[in-house]
C-alpha positions as CSV (number, residue, x, y, z in Angstrom):
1,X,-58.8,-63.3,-112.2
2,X,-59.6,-66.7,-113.3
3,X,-56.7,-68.0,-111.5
4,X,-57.6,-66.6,-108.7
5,X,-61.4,-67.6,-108.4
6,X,-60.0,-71.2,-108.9
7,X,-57.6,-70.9,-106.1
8,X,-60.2,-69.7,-103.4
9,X,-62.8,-72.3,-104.4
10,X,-60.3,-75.0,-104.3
11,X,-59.6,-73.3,-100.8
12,X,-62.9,-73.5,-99.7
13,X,-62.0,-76.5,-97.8
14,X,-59.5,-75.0,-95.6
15,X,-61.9,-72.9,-94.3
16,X,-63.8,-76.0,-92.8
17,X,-60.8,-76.8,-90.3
18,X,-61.3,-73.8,-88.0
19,X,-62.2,-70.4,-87.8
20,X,-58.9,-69.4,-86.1
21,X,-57.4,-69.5,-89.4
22,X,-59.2,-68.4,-92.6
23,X,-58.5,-68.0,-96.0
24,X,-60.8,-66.4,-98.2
25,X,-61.6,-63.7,-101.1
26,X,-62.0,-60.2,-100.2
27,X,-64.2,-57.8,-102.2
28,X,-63.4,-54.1,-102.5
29,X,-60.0,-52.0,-102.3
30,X,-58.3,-54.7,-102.8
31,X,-59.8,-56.9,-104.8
32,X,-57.8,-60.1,-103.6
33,X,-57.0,-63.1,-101.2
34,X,-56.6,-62.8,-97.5
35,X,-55.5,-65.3,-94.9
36,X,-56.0,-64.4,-90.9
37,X,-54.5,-65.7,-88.2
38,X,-55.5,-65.3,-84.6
39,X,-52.5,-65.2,-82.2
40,X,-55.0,-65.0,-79.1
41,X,-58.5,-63.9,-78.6
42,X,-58.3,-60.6,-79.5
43,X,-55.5,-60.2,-81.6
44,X,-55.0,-61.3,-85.2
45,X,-52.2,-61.4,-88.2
46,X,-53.7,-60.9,-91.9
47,X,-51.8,-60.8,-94.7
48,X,-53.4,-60.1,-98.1
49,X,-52.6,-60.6,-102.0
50,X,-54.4,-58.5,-104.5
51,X,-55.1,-56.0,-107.4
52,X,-55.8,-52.9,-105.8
53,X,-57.3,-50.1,-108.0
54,X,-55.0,-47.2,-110.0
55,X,-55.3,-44.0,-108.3
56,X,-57.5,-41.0,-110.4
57,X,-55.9,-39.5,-113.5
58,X,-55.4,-36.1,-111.7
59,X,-52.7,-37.9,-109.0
60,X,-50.8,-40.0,-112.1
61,X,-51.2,-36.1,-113.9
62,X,-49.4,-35.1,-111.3
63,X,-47.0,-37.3,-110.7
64,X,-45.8,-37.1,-114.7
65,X,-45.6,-33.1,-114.2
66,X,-43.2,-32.9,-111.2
67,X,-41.1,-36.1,-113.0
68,X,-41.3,-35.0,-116.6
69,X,-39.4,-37.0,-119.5
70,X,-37.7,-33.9,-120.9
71,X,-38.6,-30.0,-119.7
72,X,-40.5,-29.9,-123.3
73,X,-43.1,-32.5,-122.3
74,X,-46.9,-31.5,-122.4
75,X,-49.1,-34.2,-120.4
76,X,-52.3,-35.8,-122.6
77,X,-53.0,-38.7,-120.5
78,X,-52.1,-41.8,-119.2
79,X,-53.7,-45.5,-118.6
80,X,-52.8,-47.8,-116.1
81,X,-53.0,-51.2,-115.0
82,X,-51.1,-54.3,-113.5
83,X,-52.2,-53.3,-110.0
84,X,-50.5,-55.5,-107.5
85,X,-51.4,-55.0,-103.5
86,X,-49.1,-56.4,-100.6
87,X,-50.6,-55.9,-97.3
88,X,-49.2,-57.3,-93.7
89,X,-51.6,-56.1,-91.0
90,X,-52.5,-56.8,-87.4
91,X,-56.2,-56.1,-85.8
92,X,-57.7,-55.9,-81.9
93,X,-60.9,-57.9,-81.9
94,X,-63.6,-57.3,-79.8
95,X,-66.5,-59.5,-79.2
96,X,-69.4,-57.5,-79.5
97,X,-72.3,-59.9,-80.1
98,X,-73.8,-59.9,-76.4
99,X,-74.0,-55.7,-76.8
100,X,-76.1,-56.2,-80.0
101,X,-78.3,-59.3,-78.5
102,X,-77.3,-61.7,-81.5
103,X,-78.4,-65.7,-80.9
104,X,-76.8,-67.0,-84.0
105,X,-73.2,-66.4,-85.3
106,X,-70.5,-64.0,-83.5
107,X,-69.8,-60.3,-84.2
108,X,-66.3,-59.0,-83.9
109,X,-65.2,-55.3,-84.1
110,X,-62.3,-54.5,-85.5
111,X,-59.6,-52.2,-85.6
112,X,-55.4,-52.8,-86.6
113,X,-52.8,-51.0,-88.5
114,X,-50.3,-52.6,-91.3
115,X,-47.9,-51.4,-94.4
116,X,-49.1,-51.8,-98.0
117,X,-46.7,-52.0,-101.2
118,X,-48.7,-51.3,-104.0
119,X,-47.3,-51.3,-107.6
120,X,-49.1,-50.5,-110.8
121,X,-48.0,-50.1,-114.6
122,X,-49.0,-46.3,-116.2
123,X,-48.8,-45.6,-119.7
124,X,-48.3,-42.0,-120.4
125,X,-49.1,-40.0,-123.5
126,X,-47.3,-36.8,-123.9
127,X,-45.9,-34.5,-126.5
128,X,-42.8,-32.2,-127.0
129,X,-43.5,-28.7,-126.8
130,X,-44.1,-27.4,-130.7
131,X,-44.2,-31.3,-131.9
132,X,-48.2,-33.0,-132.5
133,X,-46.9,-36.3,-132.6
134,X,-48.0,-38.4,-129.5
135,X,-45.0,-40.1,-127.4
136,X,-45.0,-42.5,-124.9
137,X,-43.5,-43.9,-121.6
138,X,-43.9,-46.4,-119.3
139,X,-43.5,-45.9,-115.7
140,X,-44.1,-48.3,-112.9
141,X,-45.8,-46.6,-110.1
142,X,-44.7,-48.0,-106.6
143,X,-46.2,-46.7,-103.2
144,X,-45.7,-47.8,-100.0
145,X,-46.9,-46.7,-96.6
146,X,-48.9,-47.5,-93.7
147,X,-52.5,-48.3,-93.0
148,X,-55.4,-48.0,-90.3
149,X,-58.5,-49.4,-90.7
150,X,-61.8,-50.6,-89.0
151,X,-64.6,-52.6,-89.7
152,X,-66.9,-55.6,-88.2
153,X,-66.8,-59.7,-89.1
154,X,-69.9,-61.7,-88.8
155,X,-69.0,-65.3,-88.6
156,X,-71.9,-68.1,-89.2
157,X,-73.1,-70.2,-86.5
158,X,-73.5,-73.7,-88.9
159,X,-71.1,-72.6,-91.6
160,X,-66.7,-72.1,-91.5
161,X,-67.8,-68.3,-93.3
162,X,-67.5,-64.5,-92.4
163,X,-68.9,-62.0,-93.5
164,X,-67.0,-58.5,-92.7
165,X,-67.7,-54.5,-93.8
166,X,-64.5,-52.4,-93.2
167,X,-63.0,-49.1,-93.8
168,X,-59.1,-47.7,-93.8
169,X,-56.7,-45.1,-94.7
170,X,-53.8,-45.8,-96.8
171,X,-50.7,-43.0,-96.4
172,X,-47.8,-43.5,-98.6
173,X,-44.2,-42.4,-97.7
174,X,-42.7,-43.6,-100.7
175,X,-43.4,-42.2,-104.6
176,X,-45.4,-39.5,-103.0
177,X,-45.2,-38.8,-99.2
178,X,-48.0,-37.5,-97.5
179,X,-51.1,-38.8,-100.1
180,X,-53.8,-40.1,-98.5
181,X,-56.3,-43.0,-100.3
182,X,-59.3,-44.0,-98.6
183,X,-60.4,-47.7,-99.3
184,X,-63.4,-50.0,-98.3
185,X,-64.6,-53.5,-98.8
């Protein structure tokens, strides 16, 4: 985490150069560095590096029961961690800020579709059937899938920052088709 504050603020000067490229830290699910690219006036590229959160216990739960070690293996729990989030993404931007009478700054809506590869370490506890002594395994937990998501940038009039709330929907098709995660900033 450390790293990666040091990177952004040594960034920071990037952002000065224009606002049709930024690079910057994003705050939420994920939890990670982005860099946008606007191809024209509406349309952008963003690609983003970052730690996106485990899923809850009952999903990793779950996933343990329909892969189990041996056909004897009773689930206690599990921790994870080591999140890593890919994400390659394209947006429409509108212009809104006449339609909300703002003097100051530009408002964009926002909405775009990309693919996430997410990969996170889980520790699982379990126990043979008949046995009390705890066991363990290590499983890497690797989903992939697409995205939508929406949301709204407010860039500053006198300063190279935005400031952006968004929303999306993260399916995966890989590890466990169909499951659906919801994730904000």
């Amino acid at each position: 985490m450390k790293k990666l504050l040091l990177f952004v603020m040594l960034s920071l000067p990037l952002l000065a150069y224009s606002q049709e490229r930024s690079i910057g830290l994003r705050l939420g699910e994920p939890l990670g560095v982005t860099y946008k690219m606007f191809v024209d006036e509406n349309f952008s590229l963003e690609g983003i590096v970052g730690r996106g959160s485990s899923n809850s216990t009952a999903y990793y739960r779950r996933v343990f029961e329909s892969n189990k070690p041996t056909p004897g293996a009773f689930y206690m729990g599990n921790s994870a961690g080591g999140a890593l989030s890919l994400h390659g993404r394209v947006a429409y931007n509108e212009d809104v800020t006449p339609e909300f009478d703002i003097t100051e700054g530009k408002l964009l809506a926002y909405g775009g579709a990309g693919f996430q590869l997410r990969s996170v370490n889980v520790e699982y506890v379990y126990r043979e059937t008949g046995e009390t002594t705890p066991l363990y395994e290590s499983r890497n937990n690797f989903d992939f899938g697409p995205e939508a998501y929406g949301g709204v940038e407010y860039y500053l009039e006198d300063y190279p920052v935005n400031i952006f709330a968004e929303i999306g929907l993260f399916m995966e098709v890989v590890d466990r088709p169909g499951h659906v995660k919801l994730q904000g900033e």
